[in-house]
Steps between C-alpha positions, in 0.01 A plus 500: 500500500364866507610759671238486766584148563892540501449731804445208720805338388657806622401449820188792515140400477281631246138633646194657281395844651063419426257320551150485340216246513526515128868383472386211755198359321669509173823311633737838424706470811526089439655617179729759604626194824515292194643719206674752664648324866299750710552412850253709668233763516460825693195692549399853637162736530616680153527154312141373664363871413584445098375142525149567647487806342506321128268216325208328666773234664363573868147560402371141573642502869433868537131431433484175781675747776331801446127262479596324813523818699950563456581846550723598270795513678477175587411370159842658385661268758325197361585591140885560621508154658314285243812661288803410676307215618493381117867645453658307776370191387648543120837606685493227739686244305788731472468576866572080543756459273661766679474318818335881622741730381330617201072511330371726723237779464442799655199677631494802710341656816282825484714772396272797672618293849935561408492685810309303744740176620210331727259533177764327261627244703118354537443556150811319389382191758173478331572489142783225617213325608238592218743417217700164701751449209864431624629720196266809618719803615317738641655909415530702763629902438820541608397829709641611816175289685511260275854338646290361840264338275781360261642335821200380685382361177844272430490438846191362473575251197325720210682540174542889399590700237638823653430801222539885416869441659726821331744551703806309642415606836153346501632202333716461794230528775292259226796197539469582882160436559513191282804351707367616799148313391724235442617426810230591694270260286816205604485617875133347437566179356380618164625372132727754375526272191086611408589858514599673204562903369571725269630905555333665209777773405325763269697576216368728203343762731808601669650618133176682439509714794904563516466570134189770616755661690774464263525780206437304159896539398636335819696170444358405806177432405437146419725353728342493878279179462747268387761612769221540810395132417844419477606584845155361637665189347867551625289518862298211465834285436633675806265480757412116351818390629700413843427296753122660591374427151704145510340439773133515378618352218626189674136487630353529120421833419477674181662761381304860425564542225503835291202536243537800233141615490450790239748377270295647165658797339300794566762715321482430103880664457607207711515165365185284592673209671720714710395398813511148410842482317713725798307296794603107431573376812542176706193428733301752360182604350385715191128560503440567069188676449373419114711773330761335637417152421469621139823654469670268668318240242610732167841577542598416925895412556540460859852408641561347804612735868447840345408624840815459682713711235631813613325526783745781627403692181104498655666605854683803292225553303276602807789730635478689176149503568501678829783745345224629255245521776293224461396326864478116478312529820212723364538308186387172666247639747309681249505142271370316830228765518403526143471122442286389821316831415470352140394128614201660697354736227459181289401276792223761547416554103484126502183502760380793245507328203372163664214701666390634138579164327251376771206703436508410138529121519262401772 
Protein backbone atom coordinates (compact mmCIF):
# COMPACT_ATOMS: atom_id res chain seq x y z
CA UNK A 1 0.00 0.00 0.00
CA UNK A 2 1.46 3.55 -0.69
CA UNK A 3 1.68 6.15 1.33
CA UNK A 4 -1.25 7.99 -0.08
CA UNK A 5 -3.35 5.02 0.44
CA UNK A 6 -2.13 4.15 4.08
CA UNK A 7 -3.56 7.57 5.10
CA UNK A 8 -7.00 6.23 5.02
CA UNK A 9 -6.12 3.41 7.16
CA UNK A 10 -5.14 6.05 9.49
CA UNK A 11 -8.27 7.30 9.73
CA UNK A 12 -7.72 10.81 7.35
CA UNK A 13 -8.98 10.98 3.83
CA UNK A 14 -6.81 11.67 1.04
CA UNK A 15 -8.27 14.56 -1.52
CA UNK A 16 -6.48 15.89 -4.93
CA UNK A 17 -6.22 19.78 -4.83
CA UNK A 18 -7.18 20.14 -9.22
CA UNK A 19 -9.15 19.59 -11.49
CA UNK A 20 -8.84 19.86 -15.32
CA UNK A 21 -10.99 18.65 -18.23
CA UNK A 22 -7.81 17.09 -19.38
CA UNK A 23 -7.22 14.83 -16.30
CA UNK A 24 -11.08 13.83 -16.78
CA UNK A 25 -11.13 12.81 -20.41
CA UNK A 26 -7.97 10.94 -20.11
CA UNK A 27 -9.18 8.92 -16.91
CA UNK A 28 -6.20 10.72 -14.56
CA UNK A 29 -8.36 11.17 -11.54
CA UNK A 30 -9.90 7.34 -12.11
CA UNK A 31 -6.27 6.46 -11.75
CA UNK A 32 -5.19 8.39 -8.90
CA UNK A 33 -9.07 6.81 -6.94
CA UNK A 34 -7.60 3.68 -8.26
CA UNK A 35 -3.70 3.82 -7.77
CA UNK A 36 -3.30 6.13 -5.20
CA UNK A 37 -6.81 5.75 -2.70
CA UNK A 38 -7.76 9.40 -3.38
CA UNK A 39 -10.94 10.00 -1.70
CA UNK A 40 -11.89 13.27 -3.02
CA UNK A 41 -11.37 16.39 -5.02
CA UNK A 42 -11.39 20.10 -4.19
CA UNK A 43 -11.60 22.89 -6.53
CA UNK A 44 -11.17 26.78 -6.43
CA UNK A 45 -11.09 29.96 -9.08
CA UNK A 46 -7.04 29.63 -9.08
CA UNK A 47 -7.20 25.80 -10.04
CA UNK A 48 -10.14 26.55 -12.87
CA UNK A 49 -7.88 29.74 -13.94
CA UNK A 50 -4.66 27.28 -14.78
CA UNK A 51 -7.02 24.75 -16.32
CA UNK A 52 -8.80 27.03 -18.88
CA UNK A 53 -5.98 28.98 -19.17
CA UNK A 54 -3.84 25.85 -20.78
CA UNK A 55 -4.47 23.41 -23.98
CA UNK A 56 -7.47 23.57 -26.25
CA UNK A 57 -9.46 21.18 -23.51
CA UNK A 58 -12.45 23.82 -23.26
CA UNK A 59 -12.28 25.00 -26.77
CA UNK A 60 -15.05 22.68 -28.17
CA UNK A 61 -17.69 23.84 -25.47
CA UNK A 62 -16.27 27.33 -25.42
CA UNK A 63 -17.05 27.60 -29.14
CA UNK A 64 -21.05 26.11 -28.67
CA UNK A 65 -21.59 28.85 -25.67
CA UNK A 66 -20.05 31.68 -27.00
CA UNK A 67 -22.07 30.74 -30.83
CA UNK A 68 -25.28 30.31 -29.00
CA UNK A 69 -25.22 33.78 -27.59
CA UNK A 70 -23.36 32.73 -23.55
CA UNK A 71 -21.78 35.62 -22.13
CA UNK A 72 -18.81 34.77 -20.83
CA UNK A 73 -19.42 34.73 -17.45
CA UNK A 74 -21.87 32.42 -17.78
CA UNK A 75 -19.98 30.13 -20.08
CA UNK A 76 -17.33 29.91 -17.16
CA UNK A 77 -20.20 28.55 -15.04
CA UNK A 78 -21.09 25.93 -17.60
CA UNK A 79 -17.44 24.88 -18.06
CA UNK A 80 -17.11 24.72 -14.00
CA UNK A 81 -20.17 22.45 -13.80
CA UNK A 82 -19.65 20.09 -16.79
CA UNK A 83 -16.28 19.57 -14.53
CA UNK A 84 -17.39 18.63 -11.22
CA UNK A 85 -20.31 17.33 -12.92
CA UNK A 86 -17.81 14.69 -14.61
CA UNK A 87 -15.72 14.57 -11.24
CA UNK A 88 -18.55 13.64 -9.01
CA UNK A 89 -19.56 10.94 -11.07
CA UNK A 90 -15.83 9.20 -11.11
CA UNK A 91 -15.92 9.85 -7.17
CA UNK A 92 -19.30 8.59 -6.71
CA UNK A 93 -18.53 5.00 -6.11
CA UNK A 94 -16.36 5.95 -3.26
CA UNK A 95 -19.05 8.26 -2.05
CA UNK A 96 -21.36 4.67 -1.82
CA UNK A 97 -19.05 2.55 -0.40
CA UNK A 98 -18.72 5.08 2.12
CA UNK A 99 -22.32 4.98 2.84
CA UNK A 100 -21.80 9.26 2.33
CA UNK A 101 -19.01 9.94 4.41
CA UNK A 102 -16.42 10.16 1.87
CA UNK A 103 -16.09 10.86 -2.66
CA UNK A 104 -17.10 14.13 -2.67
CA UNK A 105 -16.06 17.16 -4.82
CA UNK A 106 -15.95 20.54 -4.34
CA UNK A 107 -16.90 23.54 -6.34
CA UNK A 108 -17.09 27.02 -5.17
CA UNK A 109 -19.29 30.20 -5.20
CA UNK A 110 -18.06 33.56 -6.80
CA UNK A 111 -15.25 34.75 -4.85
CA UNK A 112 -15.73 38.72 -5.86
CA UNK A 113 -19.34 38.10 -3.75
CA UNK A 114 -17.13 36.86 -0.03
CA UNK A 115 -18.74 39.80 1.34
CA UNK A 116 -22.25 39.78 0.24
CA UNK A 117 -24.26 36.80 2.44
CA UNK A 118 -27.74 37.25 0.42
CA UNK A 119 -25.57 36.89 -2.97
CA UNK A 120 -23.80 33.58 -1.71
CA UNK A 121 -26.44 31.88 -0.14
CA UNK A 122 -28.49 31.99 -3.69
CA UNK A 123 -25.49 31.14 -5.47
CA UNK A 124 -24.70 28.16 -3.31
CA UNK A 125 -28.71 27.02 -3.84
CA UNK A 126 -28.29 27.12 -7.50
CA UNK A 127 -25.24 25.26 -8.22
CA UNK A 128 -26.86 22.55 -5.58
CA UNK A 129 -29.39 22.43 -8.04
CA UNK A 130 -27.30 22.81 -11.38
CA UNK A 131 -24.78 20.13 -10.35
CA UNK A 132 -27.62 17.53 -8.24
CA UNK A 133 -24.85 15.06 -7.12
CA UNK A 134 -25.26 13.88 -3.41
CA UNK A 135 -21.30 14.03 -3.09
CA UNK A 136 -21.30 17.89 -4.34
CA UNK A 137 -20.11 20.27 -1.48
CA UNK A 138 -20.52 23.46 -2.28
CA UNK A 139 -17.32 26.08 -0.60
CA UNK A 140 -18.36 28.83 0.95
CA UNK A 141 -15.45 31.56 2.46
CA UNK A 142 -15.29 31.38 5.85
CA UNK A 143 -15.58 35.39 6.18
CA UNK A 144 -17.23 37.26 8.82
CA UNK A 145 -20.67 37.28 6.26
CA UNK A 146 -20.03 34.24 5.17
CA UNK A 147 -21.13 32.40 8.73
CA UNK A 148 -25.17 33.34 7.91
CA UNK A 149 -24.78 31.74 4.67
CA UNK A 150 -22.81 28.65 6.13
CA UNK A 151 -25.91 28.19 8.42
CA UNK A 152 -28.82 28.91 6.21
CA UNK A 153 -27.20 26.70 3.71
CA UNK A 154 -26.90 23.40 6.26
CA UNK A 155 -30.07 24.40 7.40
CA UNK A 156 -31.37 24.07 4.28
CA UNK A 157 -29.97 20.42 3.47
CA UNK A 158 -26.93 21.58 1.07
CA UNK A 159 -23.58 19.94 1.54
CA UNK A 160 -20.65 22.67 2.09
CA UNK A 161 -17.24 22.95 2.19
CA UNK A 162 -16.48 25.92 4.49
CA UNK A 163 -12.84 27.48 3.21
CA UNK A 164 -10.08 30.26 3.79
CA UNK A 165 -10.71 29.30 7.69
CA UNK A 166 -7.09 30.59 9.56
CA UNK A 167 -7.85 31.14 12.64
CA UNK A 168 -9.19 29.18 15.70
CA UNK A 169 -11.61 31.80 16.36
CA UNK A 170 -13.32 31.58 12.97
CA UNK A 171 -13.14 27.92 13.13
CA UNK A 172 -15.17 28.18 16.17
CA UNK A 173 -17.99 30.45 14.78
CA UNK A 174 -17.53 27.88 11.50
CA UNK A 175 -18.62 24.56 13.93
CA UNK A 176 -21.41 26.99 15.21
CA UNK A 177 -23.11 27.76 12.25
CA UNK A 178 -22.87 24.16 11.10
CA UNK A 179 -24.53 22.85 14.45
CA UNK A 180 -26.73 25.54 14.54
CA UNK A 181 -27.73 24.57 10.65
CA UNK A 182 -28.03 21.38 12.10
CA UNK A 183 -30.63 21.74 14.24
CA UNK A 184 -32.46 24.18 12.64
CA UNK A 185 -32.55 21.94 9.39
CA UNK A 186 -34.07 18.91 12.26
CA UNK A 187 -36.58 21.57 13.72
CA UNK A 188 -37.82 21.13 9.91
CA UNK A 189 -38.12 17.59 9.51
CA UNK A 190 -35.07 17.51 7.30
CA UNK A 191 -32.39 14.46 6.86
CA UNK A 192 -29.47 15.36 8.81
CA UNK A 193 -28.05 12.01 7.55
CA UNK A 194 -27.82 13.85 3.57
CA UNK A 195 -25.86 16.66 4.94
CA UNK A 196 -22.29 16.54 4.97
CA UNK A 197 -18.99 19.20 5.60
CA UNK A 198 -15.76 19.88 5.69
CA UNK A 199 -13.80 23.14 7.65
CA UNK A 200 -11.01 23.80 5.24
CA UNK A 201 -8.10 24.84 7.80
CA UNK A 202 -5.33 26.62 5.69
CA UNK A 203 -2.10 25.42 6.51
CA UNK A 204 1.15 26.49 4.50
CA UNK A 205 0.20 30.19 4.31
CA UNK A 206 0.14 30.82 7.91
CA UNK A 207 4.13 29.77 8.05
CA UNK A 208 4.72 32.05 5.11
CA UNK A 209 3.44 35.10 6.62
CA UNK A 210 4.69 34.45 10.46
CA UNK A 211 7.95 33.57 8.84
CA UNK A 212 7.57 37.33 6.84
CA UNK A 213 7.51 38.71 10.12
CA UNK A 214 9.98 36.53 11.67
CA UNK A 215 13.89 37.57 11.16
CA UNK A 216 15.51 34.63 9.01
CA UNK A 217 17.58 33.28 12.29
CA UNK A 218 14.49 32.84 14.52
CA UNK A 219 13.76 29.20 15.63
CA UNK A 220 10.40 30.15 15.37
CA UNK A 221 9.98 30.17 11.96
CA UNK A 222 8.66 27.02 10.57
CA UNK A 223 6.64 26.06 13.30
CA UNK A 224 3.10 28.12 13.28
CA UNK A 225 1.18 25.93 10.67
CA UNK A 226 1.56 22.71 12.17
CA UNK A 227 0.62 24.01 15.74
CA UNK A 228 -2.44 26.55 14.43
CA UNK A 229 -3.92 23.40 12.63
CA UNK A 230 -3.25 21.55 15.57
CA UNK A 231 -5.36 23.42 17.98
CA UNK A 232 -8.10 23.91 15.15
CA UNK A 233 -8.01 20.10 15.64
CA UNK A 234 -7.80 19.93 19.54
CA UNK A 235 -11.23 22.29 19.01
CA UNK A 236 -12.95 20.33 16.63
CA UNK A 237 -12.66 17.19 19.14
CA UNK A 238 -13.92 19.58 21.76
CA UNK A 239 -16.73 21.25 20.57
CA UNK A 240 -17.71 17.63 18.65
CA UNK A 241 -18.50 16.27 21.90
CA UNK A 242 -21.23 16.39 24.90
CA UNK A 243 -24.53 15.99 24.92
CA UNK A 244 -25.44 18.90 22.04
CA UNK A 245 -23.30 17.17 19.45
CA UNK A 246 -24.66 13.57 20.85
CA UNK A 247 -27.63 14.73 20.35
CA UNK A 248 -27.51 15.47 16.55
CA UNK A 249 -25.66 12.64 16.35
CA UNK A 250 -28.35 10.36 17.72
CA UNK A 251 -30.43 11.94 14.88
CA UNK A 252 -27.56 11.01 12.12
CA UNK A 253 -25.40 13.72 11.56
CA UNK A 254 -21.96 13.89 10.38
CA UNK A 255 -19.22 15.08 11.78
CA UNK A 256 -17.28 18.42 10.20
CA UNK A 257 -14.65 17.38 9.80
CA UNK A 258 -11.22 19.31 9.50
CA UNK A 259 -9.71 19.43 5.85
CA UNK A 260 -5.89 20.71 5.60
CA UNK A 261 -6.16 22.75 2.44
CA UNK A 262 -2.67 24.24 1.39
CA UNK A 263 -0.77 21.43 2.60
CA UNK A 264 2.19 21.87 -0.33
CA UNK A 265 5.44 23.20 0.91
CA UNK A 266 5.88 26.59 -0.25
CA UNK A 267 9.14 26.83 1.77
CA UNK A 268 11.98 24.57 -0.01
CA UNK A 269 14.16 24.60 3.52
CA UNK A 270 11.21 22.70 4.90
CA UNK A 271 10.64 19.23 4.04
CA UNK A 272 7.95 18.78 1.21
CA UNK A 273 5.52 16.51 3.04
CA UNK A 274 5.48 18.55 6.15
CA UNK A 275 2.12 19.36 6.24
CA UNK A 276 1.08 15.96 5.50
CA UNK A 277 3.38 13.95 7.91
CA UNK A 278 2.66 16.49 11.31
CA UNK A 279 -1.30 16.62 10.37
CA UNK A 280 -2.48 12.68 10.50
CA UNK A 281 -5.48 12.75 12.18
CA UNK A 282 -8.71 10.77 12.89
CA UNK A 283 -11.79 12.11 10.87
CA UNK A 284 -9.88 14.27 8.88
CA UNK A 285 -8.95 15.48 5.55
CA UNK A 286 -5.62 16.33 3.62
CA UNK A 287 -6.32 18.00 0.31
CA UNK A 288 -2.60 16.90 -1.77
CA UNK A 289 -2.11 19.14 -4.57
CA UNK A 290 0.30 17.18 -7.32
CA UNK A 291 3.65 18.10 -5.66
CA UNK A 292 2.37 16.49 -2.98
CA UNK A 293 1.01 13.46 -4.54
CA UNK A 294 4.49 13.02 -6.03
CA UNK A 295 6.39 13.18 -2.97
CA UNK A 296 4.27 11.42 -1.11
CA UNK A 297 4.57 8.67 -4.12
CA UNK A 298 8.77 8.86 -4.06
CA UNK A 299 9.71 8.62 -0.67
CA UNK A 300 6.07 9.45 1.72
CA UNK A 301 6.19 7.71 5.43
CA UNK A 302 3.16 8.80 7.10
CA UNK A 303 2.46 7.54 10.72
CA UNK A 304 -0.65 7.36 12.22
CA UNK A 305 -2.16 10.60 14.98
CA UNK A 306 0.71 12.97 14.39
CA UNK A 307 -1.68 15.77 15.01
CA UNK A 308 -2.54 15.24 18.53
CA UNK A 309 1.26 15.21 19.76
CA UNK A 310 2.28 17.94 21.83
CA UNK A 311 -0.35 19.94 21.35
CA UNK A 312 0.69 22.09 24.47
CA UNK A 313 4.03 22.65 22.64
CA UNK A 314 1.71 24.53 19.61
CA UNK A 315 -0.21 26.43 22.62
CA UNK A 316 3.53 27.53 23.93
CA UNK A 317 4.69 27.99 20.74
CA UNK A 318 2.12 30.87 20.00
CA UNK A 319 2.95 32.50 23.49
CA UNK A 320 6.50 32.77 22.32
CA UNK A 321 5.05 34.18 19.37
CA UNK A 322 3.27 37.10 20.89
CA UNK A 323 6.53 37.63 23.23
CA UNK A 324 8.48 38.52 19.95
CA UNK A 325 5.66 40.69 18.70
CA UNK A 326 4.02 38.83 16.28
CA UNK A 327 -0.12 39.24 16.46
CA UNK A 328 -1.97 35.97 15.64
CA UNK A 329 -4.93 38.18 15.18
CA UNK A 330 -3.43 40.37 12.35
CA UNK A 331 -1.74 37.28 11.23
CA UNK A 332 -5.08 35.57 10.36
CA UNK A 333 -7.05 38.60 9.19
CA UNK A 334 -4.56 39.64 6.74
CA UNK A 335 -4.52 35.60 5.42
CA UNK A 336 -8.50 35.87 5.23
CA UNK A 337 -8.01 39.04 3.19
CA UNK A 338 -5.21 38.02 0.97
CA UNK A 339 -6.75 34.65 -0.05
CA UNK A 340 -10.51 35.76 -0.94
CA UNK A 341 -8.59 38.77 -2.48
CA UNK A 342 -6.49 36.06 -4.33
CA UNK A 343 -9.61 33.73 -5.38
CA UNK A 344 -11.17 36.87 -7.14
CA UNK A 345 -8.11 38.14 -9.18
CA UNK A 346 -8.14 34.65 -10.81
CA UNK A 347 -11.94 34.33 -10.92
CA UNK A 348 -11.71 37.60 -12.90
CA UNK A 349 -8.40 36.61 -15.11
CA UNK A 350 -10.38 33.49 -15.78
CA UNK A 351 -13.32 35.62 -17.67
CA UNK A 352 -10.05 37.38 -19.33
CA UNK A 353 -8.49 34.61 -20.65
CA UNK A 354 -11.90 32.86 -21.66
CA UNK A 355 -12.97 36.17 -23.35
CA UNK A 356 -9.62 36.09 -25.56
CA UNK A 357 -9.71 32.24 -25.96
CA UNK A 358 -13.22 33.14 -27.38
CA UNK A 359 -12.42 35.50 -30.03
CA UNK A 360 -9.90 33.15 -31.46
CA UNK A 361 -11.93 29.93 -31.65
CA UNK A 362 -15.28 31.01 -32.93
Amino acid sequence: MNAIARLHEYGQSPWYDNITRELLRSGGLARLVADDGIRGVTSNPTIFDKAMSGGDAYDEQLRDLVRSGTEIDSAFWELVITDITDAADVLRPVHDDSAGDDGFVSVEVAPDRAHEADTTIQQVGWLHEQIDRANLLVKIPATKEGIGAIEDSIAAGISVNVTLIFSLSRHGEVIEAYLNGLERLAADGGDLGSVASVASFFVSRVDTEVDRRLPEDSPLRGRAAVANAKLAYELFRERFAGARWEALRAAGARLQRPLWASTSTKNPAYPDTLYVDELVGRDTVNTLAQASVDALRDHGDPVPDTVTRDVDGARELFAELAEVGIDYDDVTATLEREGVESFARSYFDCLDTLEKRAGEIT
